[in-house]
PDB file as gemmi writes it, atoms N, CA and C in Angstrom:
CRYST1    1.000    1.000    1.000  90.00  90.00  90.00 P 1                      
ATOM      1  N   UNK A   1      71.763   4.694 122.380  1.00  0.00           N  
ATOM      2  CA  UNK A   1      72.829   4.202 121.542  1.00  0.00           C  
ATOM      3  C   UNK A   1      73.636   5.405 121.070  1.00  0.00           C  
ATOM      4  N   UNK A   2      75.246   5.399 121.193  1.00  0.00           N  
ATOM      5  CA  UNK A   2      76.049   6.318 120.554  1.00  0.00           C  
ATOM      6  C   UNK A   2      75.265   6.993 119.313  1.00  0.00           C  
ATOM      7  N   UNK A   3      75.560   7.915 118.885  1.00  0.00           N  
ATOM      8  CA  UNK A   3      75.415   8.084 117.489  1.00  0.00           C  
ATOM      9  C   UNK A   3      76.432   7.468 116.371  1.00  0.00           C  
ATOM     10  N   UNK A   4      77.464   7.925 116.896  1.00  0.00           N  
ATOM     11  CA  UNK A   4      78.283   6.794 115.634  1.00  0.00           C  
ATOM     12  C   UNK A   4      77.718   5.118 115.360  1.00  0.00           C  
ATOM     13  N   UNK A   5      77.176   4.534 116.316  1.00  0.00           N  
ATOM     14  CA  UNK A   5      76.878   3.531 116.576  1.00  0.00           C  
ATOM     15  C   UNK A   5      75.454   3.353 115.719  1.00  0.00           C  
ATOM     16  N   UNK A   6      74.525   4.289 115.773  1.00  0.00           N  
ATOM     17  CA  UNK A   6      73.681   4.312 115.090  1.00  0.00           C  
ATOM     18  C   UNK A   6      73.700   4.651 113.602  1.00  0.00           C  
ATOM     19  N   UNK A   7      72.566   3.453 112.795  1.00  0.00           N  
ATOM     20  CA  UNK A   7      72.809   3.194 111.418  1.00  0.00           C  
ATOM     21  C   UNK A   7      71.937   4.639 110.845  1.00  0.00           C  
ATOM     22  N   UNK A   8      72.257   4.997 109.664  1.00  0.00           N  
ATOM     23  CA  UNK A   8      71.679   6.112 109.121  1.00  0.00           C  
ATOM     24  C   UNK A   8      70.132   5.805 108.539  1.00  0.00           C  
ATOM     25  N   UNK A   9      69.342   6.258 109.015  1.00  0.00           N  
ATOM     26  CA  UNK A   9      67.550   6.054 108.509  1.00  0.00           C  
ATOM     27  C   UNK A   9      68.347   6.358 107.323  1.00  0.00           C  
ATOM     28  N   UNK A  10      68.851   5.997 106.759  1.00  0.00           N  
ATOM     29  CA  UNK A  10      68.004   6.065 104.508  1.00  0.00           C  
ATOM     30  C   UNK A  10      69.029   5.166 104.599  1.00  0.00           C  
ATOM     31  N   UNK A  11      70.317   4.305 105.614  1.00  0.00           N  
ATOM     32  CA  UNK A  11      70.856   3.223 105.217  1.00  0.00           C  
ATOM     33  C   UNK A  11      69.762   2.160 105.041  1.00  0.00           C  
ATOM     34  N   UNK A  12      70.341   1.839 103.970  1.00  0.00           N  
ATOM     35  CA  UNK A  12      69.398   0.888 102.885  1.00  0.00           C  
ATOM     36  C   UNK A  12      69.138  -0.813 103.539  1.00  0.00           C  
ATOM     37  N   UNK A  13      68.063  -1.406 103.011  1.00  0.00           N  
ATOM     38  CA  UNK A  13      67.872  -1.934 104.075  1.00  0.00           C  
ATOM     39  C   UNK A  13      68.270  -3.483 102.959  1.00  0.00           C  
ATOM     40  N   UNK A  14      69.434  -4.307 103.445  1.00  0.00           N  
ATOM     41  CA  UNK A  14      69.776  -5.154 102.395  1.00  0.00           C  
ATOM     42  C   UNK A  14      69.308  -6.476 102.580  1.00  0.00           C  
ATOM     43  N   UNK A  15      68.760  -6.591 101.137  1.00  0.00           N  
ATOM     44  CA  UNK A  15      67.916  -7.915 101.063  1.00  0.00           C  
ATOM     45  C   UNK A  15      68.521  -9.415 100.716  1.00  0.00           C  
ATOM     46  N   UNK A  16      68.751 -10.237 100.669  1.00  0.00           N  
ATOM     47  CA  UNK A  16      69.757 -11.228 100.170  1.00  0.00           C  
ATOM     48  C   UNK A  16      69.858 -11.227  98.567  1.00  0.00           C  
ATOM     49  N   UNK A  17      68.804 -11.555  97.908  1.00  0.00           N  
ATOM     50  CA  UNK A  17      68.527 -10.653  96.547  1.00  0.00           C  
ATOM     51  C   UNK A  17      67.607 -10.361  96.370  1.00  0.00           C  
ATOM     52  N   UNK A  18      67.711  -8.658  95.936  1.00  0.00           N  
ATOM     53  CA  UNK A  18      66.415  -8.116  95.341  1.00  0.00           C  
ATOM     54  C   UNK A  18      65.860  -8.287  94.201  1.00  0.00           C  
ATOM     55  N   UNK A  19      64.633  -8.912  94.159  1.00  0.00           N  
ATOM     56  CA  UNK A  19      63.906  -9.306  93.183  1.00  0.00           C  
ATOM     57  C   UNK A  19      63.581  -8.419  92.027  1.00  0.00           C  
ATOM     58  N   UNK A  20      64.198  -8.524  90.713  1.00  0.00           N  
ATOM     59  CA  UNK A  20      64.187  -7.624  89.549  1.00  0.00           C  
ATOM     60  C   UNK A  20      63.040  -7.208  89.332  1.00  0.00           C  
ATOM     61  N   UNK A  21      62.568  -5.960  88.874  1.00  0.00           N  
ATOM     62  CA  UNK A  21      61.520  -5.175  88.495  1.00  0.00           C  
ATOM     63  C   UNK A  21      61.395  -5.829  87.168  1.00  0.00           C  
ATOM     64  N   UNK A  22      59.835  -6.438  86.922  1.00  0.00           N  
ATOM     65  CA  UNK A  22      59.598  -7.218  86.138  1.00  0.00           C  
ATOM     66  C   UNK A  22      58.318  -6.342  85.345  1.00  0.00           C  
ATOM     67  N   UNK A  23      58.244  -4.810  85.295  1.00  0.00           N  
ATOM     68  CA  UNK A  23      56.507  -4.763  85.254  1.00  0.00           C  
ATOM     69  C   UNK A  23      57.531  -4.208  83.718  1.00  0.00           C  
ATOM     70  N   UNK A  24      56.506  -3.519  82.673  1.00  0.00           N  
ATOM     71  CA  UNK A  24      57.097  -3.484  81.745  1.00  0.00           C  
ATOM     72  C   UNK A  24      57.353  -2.203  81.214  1.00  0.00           C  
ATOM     73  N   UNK A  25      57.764  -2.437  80.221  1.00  0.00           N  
ATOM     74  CA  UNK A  25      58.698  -0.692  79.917  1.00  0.00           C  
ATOM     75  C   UNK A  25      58.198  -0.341  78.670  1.00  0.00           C  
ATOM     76  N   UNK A  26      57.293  -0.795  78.255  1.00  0.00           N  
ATOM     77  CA  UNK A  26      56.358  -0.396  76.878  1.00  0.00           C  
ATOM     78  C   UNK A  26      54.826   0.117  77.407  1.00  0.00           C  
ATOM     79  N   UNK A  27      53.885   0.579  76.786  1.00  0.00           N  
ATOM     80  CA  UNK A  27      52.820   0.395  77.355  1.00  0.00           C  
ATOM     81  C   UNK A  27      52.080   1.470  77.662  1.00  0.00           C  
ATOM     82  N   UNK A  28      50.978   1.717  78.004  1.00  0.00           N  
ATOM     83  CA  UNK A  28      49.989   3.031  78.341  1.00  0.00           C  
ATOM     84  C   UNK A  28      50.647   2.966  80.221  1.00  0.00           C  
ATOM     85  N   UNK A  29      50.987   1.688  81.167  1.00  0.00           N  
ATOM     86  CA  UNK A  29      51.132   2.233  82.469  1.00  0.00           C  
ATOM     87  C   UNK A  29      52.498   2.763  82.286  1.00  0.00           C  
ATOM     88  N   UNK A  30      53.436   2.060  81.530  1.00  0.00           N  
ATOM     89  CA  UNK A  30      54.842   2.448  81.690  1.00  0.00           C  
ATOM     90  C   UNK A  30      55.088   3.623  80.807  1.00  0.00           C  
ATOM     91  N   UNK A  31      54.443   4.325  80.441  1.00  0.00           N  
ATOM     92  CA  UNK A  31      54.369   5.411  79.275  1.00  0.00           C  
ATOM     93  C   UNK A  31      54.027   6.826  80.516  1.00  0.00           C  
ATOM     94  N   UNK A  32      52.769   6.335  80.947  1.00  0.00           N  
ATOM     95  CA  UNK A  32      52.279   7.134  82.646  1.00  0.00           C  
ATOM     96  C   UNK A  32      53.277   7.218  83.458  1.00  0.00           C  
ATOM     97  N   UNK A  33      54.008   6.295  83.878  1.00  0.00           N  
ATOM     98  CA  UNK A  33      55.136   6.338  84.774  1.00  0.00           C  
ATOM     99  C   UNK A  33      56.112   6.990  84.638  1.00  0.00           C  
ATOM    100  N   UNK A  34      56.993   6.777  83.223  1.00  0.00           N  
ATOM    101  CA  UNK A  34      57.858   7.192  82.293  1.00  0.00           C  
ATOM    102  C   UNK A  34      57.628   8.902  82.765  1.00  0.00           C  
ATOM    103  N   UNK A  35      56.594   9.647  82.213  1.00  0.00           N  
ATOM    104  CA  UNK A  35      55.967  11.165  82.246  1.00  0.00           C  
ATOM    105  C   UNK A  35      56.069  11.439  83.334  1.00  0.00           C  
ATOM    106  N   UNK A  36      55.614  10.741  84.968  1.00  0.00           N  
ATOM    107  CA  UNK A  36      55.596  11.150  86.195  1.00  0.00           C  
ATOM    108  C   UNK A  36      56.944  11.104  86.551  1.00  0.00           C  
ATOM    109  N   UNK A  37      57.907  10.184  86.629  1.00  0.00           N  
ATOM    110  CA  UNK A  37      59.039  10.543  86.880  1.00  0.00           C  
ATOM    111  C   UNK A  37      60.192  11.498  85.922  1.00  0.00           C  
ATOM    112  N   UNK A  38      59.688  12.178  84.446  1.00  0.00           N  
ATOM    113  CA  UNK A  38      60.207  12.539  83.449  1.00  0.00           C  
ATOM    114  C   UNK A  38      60.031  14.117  84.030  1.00  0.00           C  
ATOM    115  N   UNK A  39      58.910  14.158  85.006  1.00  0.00           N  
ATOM    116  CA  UNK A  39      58.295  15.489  85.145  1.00  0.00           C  
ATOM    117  C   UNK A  39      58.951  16.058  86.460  1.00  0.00           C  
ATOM    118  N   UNK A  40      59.357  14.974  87.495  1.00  0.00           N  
ATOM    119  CA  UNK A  40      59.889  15.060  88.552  1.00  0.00           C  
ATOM    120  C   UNK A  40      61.564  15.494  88.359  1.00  0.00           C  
ATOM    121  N   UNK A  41      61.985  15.142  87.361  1.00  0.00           N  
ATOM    122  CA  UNK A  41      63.570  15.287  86.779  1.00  0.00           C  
ATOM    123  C   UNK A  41      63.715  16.322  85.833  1.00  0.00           C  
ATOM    124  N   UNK A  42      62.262  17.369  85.710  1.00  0.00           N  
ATOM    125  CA  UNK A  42      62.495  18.112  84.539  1.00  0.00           C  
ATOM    126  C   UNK A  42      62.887  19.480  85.043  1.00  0.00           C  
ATOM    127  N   UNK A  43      63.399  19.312  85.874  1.00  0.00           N  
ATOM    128  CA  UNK A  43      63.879  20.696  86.109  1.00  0.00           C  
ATOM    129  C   UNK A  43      65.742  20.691  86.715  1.00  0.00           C  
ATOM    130  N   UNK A  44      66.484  21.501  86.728  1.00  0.00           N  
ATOM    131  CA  UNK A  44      68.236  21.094  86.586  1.00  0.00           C  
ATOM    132  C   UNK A  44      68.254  21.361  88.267  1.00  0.00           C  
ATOM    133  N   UNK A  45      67.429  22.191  89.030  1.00  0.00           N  
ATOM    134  CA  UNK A  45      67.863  22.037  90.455  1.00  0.00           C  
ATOM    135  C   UNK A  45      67.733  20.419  90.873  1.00  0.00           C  
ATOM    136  N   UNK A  46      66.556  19.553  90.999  1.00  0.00           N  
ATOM    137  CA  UNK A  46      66.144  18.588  91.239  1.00  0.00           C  
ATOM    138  C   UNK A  46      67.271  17.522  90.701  1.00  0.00           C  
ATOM    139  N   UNK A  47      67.774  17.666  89.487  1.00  0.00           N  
ATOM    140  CA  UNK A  47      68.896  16.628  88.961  1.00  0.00           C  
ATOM    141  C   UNK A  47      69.650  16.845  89.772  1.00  0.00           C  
ATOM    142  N   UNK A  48      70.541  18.146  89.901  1.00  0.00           N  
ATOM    143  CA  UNK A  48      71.767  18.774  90.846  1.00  0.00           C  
ATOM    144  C   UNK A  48      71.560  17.845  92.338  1.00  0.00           C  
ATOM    145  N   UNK A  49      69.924  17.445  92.830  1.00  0.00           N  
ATOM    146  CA  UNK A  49      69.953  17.256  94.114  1.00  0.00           C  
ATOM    147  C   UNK A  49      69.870  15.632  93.942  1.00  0.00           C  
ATOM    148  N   UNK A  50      69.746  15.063  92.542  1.00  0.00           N  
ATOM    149  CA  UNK A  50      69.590  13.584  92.635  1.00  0.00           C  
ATOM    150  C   UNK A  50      71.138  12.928  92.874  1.00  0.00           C  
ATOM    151  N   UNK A  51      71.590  13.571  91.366  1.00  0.00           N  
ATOM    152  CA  UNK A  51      73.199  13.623  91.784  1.00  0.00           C  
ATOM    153  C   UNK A  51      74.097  13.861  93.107  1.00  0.00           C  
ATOM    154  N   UNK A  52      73.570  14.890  93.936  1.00  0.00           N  
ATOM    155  CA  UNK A  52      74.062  15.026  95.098  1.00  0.00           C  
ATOM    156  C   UNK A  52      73.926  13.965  96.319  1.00  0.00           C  
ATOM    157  N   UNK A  53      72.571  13.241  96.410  1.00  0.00           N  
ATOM    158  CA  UNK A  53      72.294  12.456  97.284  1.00  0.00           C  
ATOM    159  C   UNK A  53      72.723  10.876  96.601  1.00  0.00           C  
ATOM    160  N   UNK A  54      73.022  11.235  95.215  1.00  0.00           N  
ATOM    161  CA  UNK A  54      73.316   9.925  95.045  1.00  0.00           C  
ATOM    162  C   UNK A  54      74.837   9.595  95.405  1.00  0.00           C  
ATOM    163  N   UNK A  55      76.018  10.484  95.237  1.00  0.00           N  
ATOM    164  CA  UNK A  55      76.640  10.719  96.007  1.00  0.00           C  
ATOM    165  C   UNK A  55      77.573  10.197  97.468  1.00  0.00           C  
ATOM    166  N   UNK A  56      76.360  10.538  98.061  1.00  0.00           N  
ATOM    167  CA  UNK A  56      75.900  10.684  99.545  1.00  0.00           C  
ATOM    168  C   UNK A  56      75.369   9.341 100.023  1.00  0.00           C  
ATOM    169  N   UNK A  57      75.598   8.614 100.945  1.00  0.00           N  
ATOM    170  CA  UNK A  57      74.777   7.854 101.797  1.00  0.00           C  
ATOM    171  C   UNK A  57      73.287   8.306 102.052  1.00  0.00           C  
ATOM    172  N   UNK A  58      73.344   9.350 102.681  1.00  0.00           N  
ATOM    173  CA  UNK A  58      71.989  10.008 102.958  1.00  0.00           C  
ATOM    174  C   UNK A  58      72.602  12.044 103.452  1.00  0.00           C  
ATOM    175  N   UNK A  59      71.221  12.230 103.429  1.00  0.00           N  
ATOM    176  CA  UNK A  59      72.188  13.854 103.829  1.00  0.00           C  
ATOM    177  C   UNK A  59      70.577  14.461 104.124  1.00  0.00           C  
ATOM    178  N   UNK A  60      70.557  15.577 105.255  1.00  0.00           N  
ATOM    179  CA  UNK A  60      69.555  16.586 105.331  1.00  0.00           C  
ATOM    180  C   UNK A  60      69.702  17.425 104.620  1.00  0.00           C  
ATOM    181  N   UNK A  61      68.399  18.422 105.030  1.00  0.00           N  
ATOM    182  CA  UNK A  61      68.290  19.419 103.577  1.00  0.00           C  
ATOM    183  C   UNK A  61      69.342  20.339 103.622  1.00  0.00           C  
ATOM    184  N   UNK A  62      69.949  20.643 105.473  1.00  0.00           N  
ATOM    185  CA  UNK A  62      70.780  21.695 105.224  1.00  0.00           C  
ATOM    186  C   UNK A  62      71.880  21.926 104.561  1.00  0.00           C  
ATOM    187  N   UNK A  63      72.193  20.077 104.594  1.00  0.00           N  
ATOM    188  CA  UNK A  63      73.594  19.441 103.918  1.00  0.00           C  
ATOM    189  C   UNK A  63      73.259  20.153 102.283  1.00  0.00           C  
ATOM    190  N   UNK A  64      71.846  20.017 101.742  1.00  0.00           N  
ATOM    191  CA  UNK A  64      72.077  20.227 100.415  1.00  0.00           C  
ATOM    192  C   UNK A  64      71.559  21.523  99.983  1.00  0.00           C  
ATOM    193  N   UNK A  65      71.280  22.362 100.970  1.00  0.00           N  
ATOM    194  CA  UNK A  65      71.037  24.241 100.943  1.00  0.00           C  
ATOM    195  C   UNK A  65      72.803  24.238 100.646  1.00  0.00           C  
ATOM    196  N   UNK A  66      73.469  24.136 101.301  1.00  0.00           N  
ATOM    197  CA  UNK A  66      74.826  24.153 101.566  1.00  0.00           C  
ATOM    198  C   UNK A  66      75.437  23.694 100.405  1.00  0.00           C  
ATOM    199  N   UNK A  67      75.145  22.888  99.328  1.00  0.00           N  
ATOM    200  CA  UNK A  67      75.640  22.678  98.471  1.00  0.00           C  
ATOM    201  C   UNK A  67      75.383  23.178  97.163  1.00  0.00           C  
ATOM    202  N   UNK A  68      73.858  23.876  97.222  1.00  0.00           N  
ATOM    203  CA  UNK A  68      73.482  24.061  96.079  1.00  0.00           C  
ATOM    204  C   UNK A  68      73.341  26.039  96.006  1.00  0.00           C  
ATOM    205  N   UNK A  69      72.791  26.632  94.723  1.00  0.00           N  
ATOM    206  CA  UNK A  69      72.946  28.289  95.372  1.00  0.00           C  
ATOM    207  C   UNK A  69      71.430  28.240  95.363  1.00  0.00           C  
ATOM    208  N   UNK A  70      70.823  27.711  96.675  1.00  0.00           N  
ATOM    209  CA  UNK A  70      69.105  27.657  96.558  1.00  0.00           C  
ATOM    210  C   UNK A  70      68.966  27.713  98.198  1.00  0.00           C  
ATOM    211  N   UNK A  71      67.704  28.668  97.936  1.00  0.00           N  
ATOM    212  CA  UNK A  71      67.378  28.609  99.523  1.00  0.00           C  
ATOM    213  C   UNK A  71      66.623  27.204 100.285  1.00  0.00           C  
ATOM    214  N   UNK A  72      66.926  27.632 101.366  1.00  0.00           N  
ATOM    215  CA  UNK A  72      66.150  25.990 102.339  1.00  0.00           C  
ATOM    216  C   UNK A  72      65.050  26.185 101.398  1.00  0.00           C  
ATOM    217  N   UNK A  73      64.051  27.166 101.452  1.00  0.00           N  
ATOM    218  CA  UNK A  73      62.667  26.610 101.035  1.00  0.00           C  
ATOM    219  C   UNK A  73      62.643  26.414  99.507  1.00  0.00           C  
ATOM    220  N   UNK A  74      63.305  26.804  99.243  1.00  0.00           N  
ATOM    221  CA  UNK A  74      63.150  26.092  97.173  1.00  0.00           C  
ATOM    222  C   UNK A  74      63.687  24.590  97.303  1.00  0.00           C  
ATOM    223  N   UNK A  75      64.814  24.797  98.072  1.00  0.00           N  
ATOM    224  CA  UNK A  75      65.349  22.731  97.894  1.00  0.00           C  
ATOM    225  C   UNK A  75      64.480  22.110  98.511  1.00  0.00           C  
ATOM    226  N   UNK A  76      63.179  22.458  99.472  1.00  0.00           N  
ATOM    227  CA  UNK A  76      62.309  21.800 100.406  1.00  0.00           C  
ATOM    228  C   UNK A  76      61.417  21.341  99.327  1.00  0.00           C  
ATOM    229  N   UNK A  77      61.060  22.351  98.935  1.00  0.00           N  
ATOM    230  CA  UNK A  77      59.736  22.124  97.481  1.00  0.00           C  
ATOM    231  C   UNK A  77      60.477  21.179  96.758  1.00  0.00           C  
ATOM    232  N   UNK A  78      61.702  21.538  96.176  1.00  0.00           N  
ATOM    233  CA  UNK A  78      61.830  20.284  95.165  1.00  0.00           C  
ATOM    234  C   UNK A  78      62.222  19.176  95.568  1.00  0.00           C  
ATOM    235  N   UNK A  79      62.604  18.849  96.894  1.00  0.00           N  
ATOM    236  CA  UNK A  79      62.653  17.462  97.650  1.00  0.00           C  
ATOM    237  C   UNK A  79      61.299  17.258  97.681  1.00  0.00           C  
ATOM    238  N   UNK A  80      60.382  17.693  97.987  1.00  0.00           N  
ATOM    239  CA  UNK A  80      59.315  17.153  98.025  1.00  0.00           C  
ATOM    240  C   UNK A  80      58.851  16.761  96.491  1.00  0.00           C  
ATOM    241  N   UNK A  81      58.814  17.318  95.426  1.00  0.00           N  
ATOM    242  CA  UNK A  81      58.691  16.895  94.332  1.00  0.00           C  
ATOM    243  C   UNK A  81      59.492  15.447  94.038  1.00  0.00           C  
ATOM    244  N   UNK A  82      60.550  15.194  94.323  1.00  0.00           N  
ATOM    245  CA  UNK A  82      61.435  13.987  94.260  1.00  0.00           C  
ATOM    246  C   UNK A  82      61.026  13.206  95.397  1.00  0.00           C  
ATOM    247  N   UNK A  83      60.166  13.216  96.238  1.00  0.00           N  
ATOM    248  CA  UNK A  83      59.759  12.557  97.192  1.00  0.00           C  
ATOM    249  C   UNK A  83      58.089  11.928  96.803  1.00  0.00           C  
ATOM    250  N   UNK A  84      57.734  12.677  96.127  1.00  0.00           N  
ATOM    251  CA  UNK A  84      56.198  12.450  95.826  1.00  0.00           C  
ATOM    252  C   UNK A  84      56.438  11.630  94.377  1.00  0.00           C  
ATOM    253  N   UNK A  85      57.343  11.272  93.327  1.00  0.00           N  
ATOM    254  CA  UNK A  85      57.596  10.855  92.466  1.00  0.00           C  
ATOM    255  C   UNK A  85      58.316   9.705  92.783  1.00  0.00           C  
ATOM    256  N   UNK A  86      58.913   9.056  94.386  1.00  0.00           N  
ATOM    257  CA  UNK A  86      59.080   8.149  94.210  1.00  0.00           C  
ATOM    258  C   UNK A  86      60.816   7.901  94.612  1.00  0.00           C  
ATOM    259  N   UNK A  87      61.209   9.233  93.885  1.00  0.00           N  
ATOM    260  CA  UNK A  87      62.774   8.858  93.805  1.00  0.00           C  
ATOM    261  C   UNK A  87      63.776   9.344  94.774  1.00  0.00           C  
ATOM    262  N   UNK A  88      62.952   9.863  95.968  1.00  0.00           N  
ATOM    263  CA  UNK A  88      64.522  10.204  96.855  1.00  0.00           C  
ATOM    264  C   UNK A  88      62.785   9.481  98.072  1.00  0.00           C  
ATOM    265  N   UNK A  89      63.657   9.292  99.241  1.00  0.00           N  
ATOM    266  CA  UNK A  89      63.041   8.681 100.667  1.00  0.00           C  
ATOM    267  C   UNK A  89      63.401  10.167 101.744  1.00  0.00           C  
ATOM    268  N   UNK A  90      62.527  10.487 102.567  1.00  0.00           N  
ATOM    269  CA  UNK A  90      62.931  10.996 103.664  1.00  0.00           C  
ATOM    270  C   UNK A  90      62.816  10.489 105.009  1.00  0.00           C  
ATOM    271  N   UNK A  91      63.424  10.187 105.728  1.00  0.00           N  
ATOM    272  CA  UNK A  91      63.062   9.399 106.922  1.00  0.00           C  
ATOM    273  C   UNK A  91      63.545  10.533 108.303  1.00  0.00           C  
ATOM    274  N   UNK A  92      62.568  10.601 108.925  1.00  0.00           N  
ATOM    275  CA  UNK A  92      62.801  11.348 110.673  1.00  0.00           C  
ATOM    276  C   UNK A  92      64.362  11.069 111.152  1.00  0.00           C  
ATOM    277  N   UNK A  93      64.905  12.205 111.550  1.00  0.00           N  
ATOM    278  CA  UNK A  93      65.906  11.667 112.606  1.00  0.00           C  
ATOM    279  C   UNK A  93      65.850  12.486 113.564  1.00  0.00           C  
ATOM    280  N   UNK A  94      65.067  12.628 114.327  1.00  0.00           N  
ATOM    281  CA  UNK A  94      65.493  13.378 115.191  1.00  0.00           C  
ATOM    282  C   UNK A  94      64.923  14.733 114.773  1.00  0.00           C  
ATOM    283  N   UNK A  95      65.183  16.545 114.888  1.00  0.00           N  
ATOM    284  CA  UNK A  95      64.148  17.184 114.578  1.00  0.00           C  
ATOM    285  C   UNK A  95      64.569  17.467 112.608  1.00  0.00           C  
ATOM    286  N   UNK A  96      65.314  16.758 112.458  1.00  0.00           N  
ATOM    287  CA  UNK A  96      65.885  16.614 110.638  1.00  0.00           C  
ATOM    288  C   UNK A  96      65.609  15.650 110.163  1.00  0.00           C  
ATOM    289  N   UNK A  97      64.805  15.713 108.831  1.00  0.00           N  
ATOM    290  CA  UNK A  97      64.341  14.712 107.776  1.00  0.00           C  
ATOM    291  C   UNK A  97      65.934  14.436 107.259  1.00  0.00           C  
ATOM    292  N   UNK A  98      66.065  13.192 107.018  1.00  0.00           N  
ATOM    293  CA  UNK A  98      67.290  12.838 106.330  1.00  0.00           C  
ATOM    294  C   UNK A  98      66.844  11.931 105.001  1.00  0.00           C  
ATOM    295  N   UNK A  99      67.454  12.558 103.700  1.00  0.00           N  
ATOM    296  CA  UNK A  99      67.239  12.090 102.423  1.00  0.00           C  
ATOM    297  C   UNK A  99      67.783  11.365 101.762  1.00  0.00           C  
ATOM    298  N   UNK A 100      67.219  10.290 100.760  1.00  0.00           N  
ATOM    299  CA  UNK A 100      68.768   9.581 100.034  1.00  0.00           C  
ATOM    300  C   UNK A 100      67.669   9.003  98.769  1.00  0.00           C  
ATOM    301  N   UNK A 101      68.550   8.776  98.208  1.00  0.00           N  
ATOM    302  CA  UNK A 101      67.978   7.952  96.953  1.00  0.00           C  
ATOM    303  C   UNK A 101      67.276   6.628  97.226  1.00  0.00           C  
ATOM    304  N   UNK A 102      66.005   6.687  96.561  1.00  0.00           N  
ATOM    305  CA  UNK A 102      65.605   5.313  96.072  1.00  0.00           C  
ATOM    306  C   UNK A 102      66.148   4.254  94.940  1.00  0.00           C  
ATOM    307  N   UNK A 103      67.131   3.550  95.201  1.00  0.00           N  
ATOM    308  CA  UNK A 103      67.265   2.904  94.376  1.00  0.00           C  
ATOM    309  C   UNK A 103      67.075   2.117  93.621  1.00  0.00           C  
ATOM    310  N   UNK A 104      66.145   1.301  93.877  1.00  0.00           N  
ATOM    311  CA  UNK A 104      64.851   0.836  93.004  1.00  0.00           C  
ATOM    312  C   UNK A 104      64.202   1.849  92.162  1.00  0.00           C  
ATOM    313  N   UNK A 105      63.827   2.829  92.638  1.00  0.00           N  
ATOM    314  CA  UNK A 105      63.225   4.297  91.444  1.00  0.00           C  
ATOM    315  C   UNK A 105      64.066   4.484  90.191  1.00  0.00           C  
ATOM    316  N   UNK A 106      65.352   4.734  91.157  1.00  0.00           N  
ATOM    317  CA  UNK A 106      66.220   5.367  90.266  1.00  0.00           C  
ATOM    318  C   UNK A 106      66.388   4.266  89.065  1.00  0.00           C  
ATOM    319  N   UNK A 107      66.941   2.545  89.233  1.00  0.00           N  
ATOM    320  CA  UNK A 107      66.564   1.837  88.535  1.00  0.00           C  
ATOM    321  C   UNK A 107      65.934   1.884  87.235  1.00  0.00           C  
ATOM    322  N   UNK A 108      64.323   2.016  87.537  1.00  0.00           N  
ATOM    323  CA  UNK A 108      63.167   2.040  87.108  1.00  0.00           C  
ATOM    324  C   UNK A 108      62.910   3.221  86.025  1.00  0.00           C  
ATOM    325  N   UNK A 109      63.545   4.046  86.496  1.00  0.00           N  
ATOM    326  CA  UNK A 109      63.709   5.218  86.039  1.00  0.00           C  
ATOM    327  C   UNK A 109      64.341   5.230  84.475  1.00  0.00           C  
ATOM    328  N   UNK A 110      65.990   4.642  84.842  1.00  0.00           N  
ATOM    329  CA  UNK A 110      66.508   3.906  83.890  1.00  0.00           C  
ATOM    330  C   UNK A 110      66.279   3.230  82.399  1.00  0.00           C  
ATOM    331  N   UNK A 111      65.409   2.240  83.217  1.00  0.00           N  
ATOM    332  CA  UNK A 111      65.030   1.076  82.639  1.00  0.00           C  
ATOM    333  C   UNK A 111      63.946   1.859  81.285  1.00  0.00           C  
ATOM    334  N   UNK A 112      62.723   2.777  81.999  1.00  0.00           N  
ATOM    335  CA  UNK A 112      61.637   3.484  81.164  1.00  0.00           C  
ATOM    336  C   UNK A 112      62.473   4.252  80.130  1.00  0.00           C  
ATOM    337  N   UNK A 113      63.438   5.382  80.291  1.00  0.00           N  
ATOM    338  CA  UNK A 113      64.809   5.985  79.722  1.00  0.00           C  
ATOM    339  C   UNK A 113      64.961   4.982  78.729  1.00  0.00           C  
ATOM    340  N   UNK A 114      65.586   4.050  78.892  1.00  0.00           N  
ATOM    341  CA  UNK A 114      66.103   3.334  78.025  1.00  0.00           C  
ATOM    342  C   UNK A 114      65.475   2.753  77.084  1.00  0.00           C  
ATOM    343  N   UNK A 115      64.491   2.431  77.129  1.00  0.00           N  
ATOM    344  CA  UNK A 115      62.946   2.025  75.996  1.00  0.00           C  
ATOM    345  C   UNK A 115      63.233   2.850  75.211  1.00  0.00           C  
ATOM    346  N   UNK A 116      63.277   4.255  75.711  1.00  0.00           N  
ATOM    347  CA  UNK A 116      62.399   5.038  74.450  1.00  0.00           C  
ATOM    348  C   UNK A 116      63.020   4.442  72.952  1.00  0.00           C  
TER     349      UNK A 116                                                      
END                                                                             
């Protein structure tokens, strides 16, 4: 298949409606959650790269070495930190991981934020 033709791995995969996140935003789990993703966002490179991919449809890392003043391997580590927390996806393309926001996370994310 062309490449133009082909859809982007982190194009989102659309549901007719997505069923609202119902778990709750008070609580000893949502308090745990709240901290794990509070810890994943606590640093200003990692925001710089949430903002960036949010942005973005999707983008590889080189796209965001290129944007940010950080080497490949520091934006690798902290993609992986935003990857292990939930809030960015990486999917194979070929010999490049391509990244994008979870939007459900990001959501969720929100939602805990907004409690306090």
């Amino acid at each position: 298949m062309p490449s133009a033709l082909r859809k982007s791995p982190c194009e989102p995969v659309t549901a007719p409606r997505e069923a609202p996140d119902l778990r709750p935003v008070e609580g000893k789990a949502a308090d745990e959650e709240l901290a794990l993703l509070a810890k994943a966002v606590g640093h200003p490179a990692r925001v710089q790269i949430l903002r960036l991919l949010a942005r973005r449809e999707s983008c590889v890392c080189g796209d965001i070495v290129d944007e940010l003043p950080l080497a490949q391997s520091t934006v690798s580590q902290h993609l992986e930190v935003l990857r292990g927390a939930g809030l960015v996806r990486g999917d194979i393309d070929g010999p490049r991981v391509c990244y994008c926001v979870e939007p459900r996370a990001m959501r969720r994310l929100k939602a805990l934020v907004g409690s306090l």
